[in-house]
ROVEX-363869 format. One line per field, with one value per residue: residue number from 1; y, z, x negated of N, C-alpha, C, O in turn. Coordinates in Angstrom, 2 decimals. Atoms other than C-alpha are relative to their C-alpha. Example, Ala and Ser with C-alpha at 12.3 -4.5 7.8 and 13.67 -1.06 7.14 Angstrom:
num <- (1:2)
n.y <- (-1.19:-1.19)
n.z <- (0.00:-0.06)
n.x <- (-0.89:0.82)
ca.y <- (-4.50:-1.06)
ca.z <- (7.80:7.14)
ca.x <- (-12.30:-13.67)
c.y <- (1.20:1.09)
c.z <- (0.00:0.73)
c.x <- (-0.90:0.77)
o.y <- (1.18:2.20)
o.z <- (0.66:0.90)
o.x <- (-1.94:0.26)
END
This chain:
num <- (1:2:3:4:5:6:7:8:9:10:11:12:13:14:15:16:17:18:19:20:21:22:23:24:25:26:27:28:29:30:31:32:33:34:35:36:37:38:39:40:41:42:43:44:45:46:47:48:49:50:51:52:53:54:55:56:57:58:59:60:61:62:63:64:65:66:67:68:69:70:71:72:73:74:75:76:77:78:79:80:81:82:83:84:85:86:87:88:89:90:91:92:93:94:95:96:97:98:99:100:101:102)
n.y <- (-1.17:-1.43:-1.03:-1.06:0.71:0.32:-0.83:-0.09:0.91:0.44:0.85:-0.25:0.13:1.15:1.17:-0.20:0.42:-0.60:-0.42:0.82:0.68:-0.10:-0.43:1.01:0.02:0.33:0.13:-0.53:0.01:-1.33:0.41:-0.93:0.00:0.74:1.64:-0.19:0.75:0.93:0.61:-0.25:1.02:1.11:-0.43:0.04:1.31:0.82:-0.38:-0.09:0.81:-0.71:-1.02:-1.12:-0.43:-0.59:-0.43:-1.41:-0.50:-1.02:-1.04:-1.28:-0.52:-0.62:0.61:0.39:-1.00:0.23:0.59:-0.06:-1.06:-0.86:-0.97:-0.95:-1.37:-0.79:0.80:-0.46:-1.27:-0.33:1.33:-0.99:0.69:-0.81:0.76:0.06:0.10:-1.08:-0.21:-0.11:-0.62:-0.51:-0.17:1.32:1.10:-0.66:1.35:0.84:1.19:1.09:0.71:0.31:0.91:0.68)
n.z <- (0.00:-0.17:-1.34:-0.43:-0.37:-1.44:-0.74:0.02:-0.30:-1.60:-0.37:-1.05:-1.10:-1.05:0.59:0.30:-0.78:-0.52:-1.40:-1.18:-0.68:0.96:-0.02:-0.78:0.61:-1.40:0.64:-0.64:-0.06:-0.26:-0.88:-0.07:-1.65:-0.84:-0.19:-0.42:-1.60:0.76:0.54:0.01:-0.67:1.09:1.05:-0.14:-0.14:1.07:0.38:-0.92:0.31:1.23:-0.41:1.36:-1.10:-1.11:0.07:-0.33:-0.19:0.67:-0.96:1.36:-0.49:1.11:1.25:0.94:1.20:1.24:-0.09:1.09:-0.59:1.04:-0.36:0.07:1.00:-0.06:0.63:1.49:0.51:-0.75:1.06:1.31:1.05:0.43:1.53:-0.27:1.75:0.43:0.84:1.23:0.47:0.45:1.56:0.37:1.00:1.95:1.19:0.42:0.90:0.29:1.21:1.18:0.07:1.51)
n.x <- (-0.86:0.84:0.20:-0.99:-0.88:-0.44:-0.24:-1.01:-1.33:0.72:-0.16:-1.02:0.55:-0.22:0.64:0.96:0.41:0.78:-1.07:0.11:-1.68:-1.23:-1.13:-0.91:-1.72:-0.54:-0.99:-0.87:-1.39:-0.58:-1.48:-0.60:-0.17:-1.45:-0.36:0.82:-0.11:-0.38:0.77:1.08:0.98:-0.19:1.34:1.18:-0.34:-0.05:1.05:1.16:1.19:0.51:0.46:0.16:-1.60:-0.19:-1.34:-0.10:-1.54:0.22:-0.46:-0.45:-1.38:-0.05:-0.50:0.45:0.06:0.23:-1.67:-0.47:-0.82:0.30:0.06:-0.55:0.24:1.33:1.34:0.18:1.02:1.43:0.93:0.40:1.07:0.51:0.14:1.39:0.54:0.44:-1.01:-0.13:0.67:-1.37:-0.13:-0.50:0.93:-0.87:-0.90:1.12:-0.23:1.19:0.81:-0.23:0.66:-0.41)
ca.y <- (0.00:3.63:5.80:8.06:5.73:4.53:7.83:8.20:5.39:5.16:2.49:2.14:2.36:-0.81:-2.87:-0.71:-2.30:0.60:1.93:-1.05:-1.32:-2.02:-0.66:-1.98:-2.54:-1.86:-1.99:0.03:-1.45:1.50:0.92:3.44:5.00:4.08:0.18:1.12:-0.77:-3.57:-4.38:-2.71:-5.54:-8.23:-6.62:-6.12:-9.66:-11.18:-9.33:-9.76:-12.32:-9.81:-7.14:-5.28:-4.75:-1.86:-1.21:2.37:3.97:6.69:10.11:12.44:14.92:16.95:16.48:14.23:16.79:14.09:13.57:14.97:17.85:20.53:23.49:26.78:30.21:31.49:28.47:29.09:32.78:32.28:28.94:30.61:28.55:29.77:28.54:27.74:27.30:29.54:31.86:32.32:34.34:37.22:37.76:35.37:32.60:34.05:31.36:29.17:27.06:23.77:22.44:21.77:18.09:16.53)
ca.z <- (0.00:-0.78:2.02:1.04:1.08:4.11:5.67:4.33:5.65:9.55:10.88:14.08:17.59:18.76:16.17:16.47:18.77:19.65:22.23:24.28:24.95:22.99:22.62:24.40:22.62:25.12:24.26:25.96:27.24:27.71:30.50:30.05:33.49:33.51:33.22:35.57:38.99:36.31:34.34:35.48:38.10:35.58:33.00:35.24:36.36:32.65:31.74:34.90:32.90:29.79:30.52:26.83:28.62:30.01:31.41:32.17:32.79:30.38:31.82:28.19:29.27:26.87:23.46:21.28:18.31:15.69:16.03:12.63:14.03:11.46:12.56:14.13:12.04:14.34:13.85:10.19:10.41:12.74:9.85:6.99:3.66:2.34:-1.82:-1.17:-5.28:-6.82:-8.88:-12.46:-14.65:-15.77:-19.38:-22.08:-24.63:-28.78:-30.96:-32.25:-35.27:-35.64:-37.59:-40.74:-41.22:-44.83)
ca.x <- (0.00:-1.51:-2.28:-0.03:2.74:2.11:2.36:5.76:7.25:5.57:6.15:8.75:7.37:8.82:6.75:3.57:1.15:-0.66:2.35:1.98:5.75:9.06:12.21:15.06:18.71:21.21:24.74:27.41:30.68:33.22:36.28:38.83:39.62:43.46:42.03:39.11:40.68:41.66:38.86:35.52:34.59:35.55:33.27:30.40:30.73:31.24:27.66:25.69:23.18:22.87:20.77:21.29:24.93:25.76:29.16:30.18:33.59:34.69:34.42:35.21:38.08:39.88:42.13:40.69:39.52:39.27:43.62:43.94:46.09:46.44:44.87:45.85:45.97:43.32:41.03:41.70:40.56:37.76:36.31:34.75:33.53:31.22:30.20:26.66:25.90:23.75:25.73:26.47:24.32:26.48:27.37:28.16:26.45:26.19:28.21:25.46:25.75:24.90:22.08:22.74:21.38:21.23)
c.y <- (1.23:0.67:0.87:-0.33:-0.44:1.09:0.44:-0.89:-0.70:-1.15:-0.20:-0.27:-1.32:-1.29:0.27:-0.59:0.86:0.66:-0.84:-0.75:-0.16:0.47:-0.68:0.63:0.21:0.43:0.50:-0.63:0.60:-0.50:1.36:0.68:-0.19:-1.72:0.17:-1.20:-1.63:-0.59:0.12:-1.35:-1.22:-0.08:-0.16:-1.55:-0.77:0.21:0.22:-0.58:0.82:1.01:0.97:0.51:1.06:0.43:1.62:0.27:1.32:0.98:1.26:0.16:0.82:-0.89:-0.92:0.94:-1.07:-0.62:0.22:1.04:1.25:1.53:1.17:0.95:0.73:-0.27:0.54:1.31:-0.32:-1.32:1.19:-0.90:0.58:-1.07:0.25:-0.53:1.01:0.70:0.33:1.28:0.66:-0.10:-1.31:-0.93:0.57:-1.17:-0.50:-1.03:-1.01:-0.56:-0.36:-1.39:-0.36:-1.74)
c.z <- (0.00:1.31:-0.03:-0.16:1.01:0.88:-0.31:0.42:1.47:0.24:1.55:1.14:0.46:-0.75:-0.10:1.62:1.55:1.58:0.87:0.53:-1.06:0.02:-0.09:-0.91:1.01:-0.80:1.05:0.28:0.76:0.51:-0.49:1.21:-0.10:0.32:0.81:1.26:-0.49:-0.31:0.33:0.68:-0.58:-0.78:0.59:0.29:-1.60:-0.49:0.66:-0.82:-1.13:0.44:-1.26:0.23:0.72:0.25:1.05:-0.46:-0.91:0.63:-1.03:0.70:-1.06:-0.94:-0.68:-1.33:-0.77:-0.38:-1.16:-0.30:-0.92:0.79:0.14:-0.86:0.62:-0.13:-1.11:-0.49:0.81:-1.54:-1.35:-0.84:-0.93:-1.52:0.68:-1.34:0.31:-1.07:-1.61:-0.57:-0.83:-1.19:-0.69:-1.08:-1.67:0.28:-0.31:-0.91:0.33:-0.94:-0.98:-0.98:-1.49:0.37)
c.x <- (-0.90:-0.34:1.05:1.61:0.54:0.19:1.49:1.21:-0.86:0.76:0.52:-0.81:0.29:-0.92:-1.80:-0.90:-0.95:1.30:-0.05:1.83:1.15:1.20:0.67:1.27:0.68:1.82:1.23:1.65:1.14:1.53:0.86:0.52:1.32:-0.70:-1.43:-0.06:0.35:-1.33:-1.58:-0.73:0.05:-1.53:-1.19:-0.45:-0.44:-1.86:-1.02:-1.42:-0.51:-0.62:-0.20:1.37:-0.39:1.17:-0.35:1.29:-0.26:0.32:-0.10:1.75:0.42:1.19:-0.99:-0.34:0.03:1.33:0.41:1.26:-0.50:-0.99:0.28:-0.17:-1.05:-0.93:-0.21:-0.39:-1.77:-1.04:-0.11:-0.83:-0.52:-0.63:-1.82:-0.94:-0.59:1.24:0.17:-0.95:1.20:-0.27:0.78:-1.51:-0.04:0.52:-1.65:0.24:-0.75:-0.57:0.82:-0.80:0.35:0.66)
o.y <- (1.32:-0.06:1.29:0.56:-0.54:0.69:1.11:-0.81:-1.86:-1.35:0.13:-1.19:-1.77:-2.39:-0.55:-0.39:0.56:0.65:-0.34:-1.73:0.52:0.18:-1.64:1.80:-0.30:1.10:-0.33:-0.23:0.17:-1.04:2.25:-0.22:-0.53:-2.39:-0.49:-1.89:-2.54:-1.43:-0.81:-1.89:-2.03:-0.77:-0.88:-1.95:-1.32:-0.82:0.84:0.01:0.60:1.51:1.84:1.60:1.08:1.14:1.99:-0.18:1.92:0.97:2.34:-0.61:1.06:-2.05:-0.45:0.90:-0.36:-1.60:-0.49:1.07:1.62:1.74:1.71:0.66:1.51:0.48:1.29:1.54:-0.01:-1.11:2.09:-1.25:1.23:-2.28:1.20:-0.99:1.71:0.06:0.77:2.19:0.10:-0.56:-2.17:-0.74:0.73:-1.86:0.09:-2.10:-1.05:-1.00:-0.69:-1.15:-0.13:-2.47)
o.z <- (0.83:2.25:0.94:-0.13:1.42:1.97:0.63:0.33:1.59:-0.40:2.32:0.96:1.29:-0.22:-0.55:2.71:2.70:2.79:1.98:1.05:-2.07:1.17:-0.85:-1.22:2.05:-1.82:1.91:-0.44:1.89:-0.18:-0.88:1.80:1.04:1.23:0.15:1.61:0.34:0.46:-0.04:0.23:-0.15:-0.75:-0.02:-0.39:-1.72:-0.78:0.26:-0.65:-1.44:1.29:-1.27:-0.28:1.54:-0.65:1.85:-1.49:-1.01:1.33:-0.65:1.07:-1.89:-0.74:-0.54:-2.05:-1.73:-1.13:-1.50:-1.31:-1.05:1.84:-0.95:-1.63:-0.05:-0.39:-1.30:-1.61:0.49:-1.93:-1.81:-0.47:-1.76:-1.38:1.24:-1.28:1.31:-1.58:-1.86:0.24:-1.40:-1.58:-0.17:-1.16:-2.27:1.30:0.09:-0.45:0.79:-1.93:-0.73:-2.04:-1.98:-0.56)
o.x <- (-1.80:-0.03:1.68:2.46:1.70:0.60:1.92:2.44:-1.25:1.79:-0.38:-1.61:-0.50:-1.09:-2.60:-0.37:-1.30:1.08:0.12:2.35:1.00:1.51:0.61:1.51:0.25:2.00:1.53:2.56:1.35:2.40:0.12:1.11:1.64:-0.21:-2.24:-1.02:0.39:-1.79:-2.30:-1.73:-0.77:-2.55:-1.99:-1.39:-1.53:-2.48:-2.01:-2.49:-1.69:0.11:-1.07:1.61:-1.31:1.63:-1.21:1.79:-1.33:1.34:-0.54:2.63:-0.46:1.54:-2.12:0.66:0.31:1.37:1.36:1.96:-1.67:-0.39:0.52:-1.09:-1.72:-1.87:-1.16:-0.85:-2.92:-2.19:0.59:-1.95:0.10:-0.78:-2.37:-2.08:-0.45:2.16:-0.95:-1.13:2.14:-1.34:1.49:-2.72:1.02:0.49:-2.65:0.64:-1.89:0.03:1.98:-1.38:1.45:1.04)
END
């Protein structure tokens, strides 16, 4: 592989030897707090022997923003899109015949 190949495509800490250590997977399993007095001691229980397990109660408060809920008229003034093209070169094109091939 080139040199300057290999500098474009480093190579991940968890496989490089020189760090000494690896990077751990860990895998989140998310209680909801109504089913908190229900299910949490189950869960921790079911995943005592896994240690890429981690259970944790959810503690996000708030609407959900991604409900698909139209938005208000003041959102819609405060959002501004902006055309991020370059823009047209003013004027126009002549007419231009075409070749005249035999």
């Amino acid at each position: 592989m080139s040199r300057t190949r290999a500098a474009s495509f480093p190579r991940s800490r968890a496989s490089d030897g020189a760090y000494g250590r690896r990077l751990r997977v860990v895998i989140y399993c998310v209680i909801p707090r109504e089913l908190v007095d229900e299910l949490y001691d189950k869960m921790v229980d079911y995943y005592k022997d896994n240690p890429n397990v981690t259970v944790i109660v959810e503690r996000r408060e708030g609407p959900d923003r991604r409900s698909g809920t139209t938005p208000t008229p003041e959102d819609k003034e405060r959002r501004k899109t902006r055309d991020r093209r370059r823009s047209r070169v003013p004027g126009t094109f002549p007419d231009v015949e075409p070749p005249a091939d035999a």
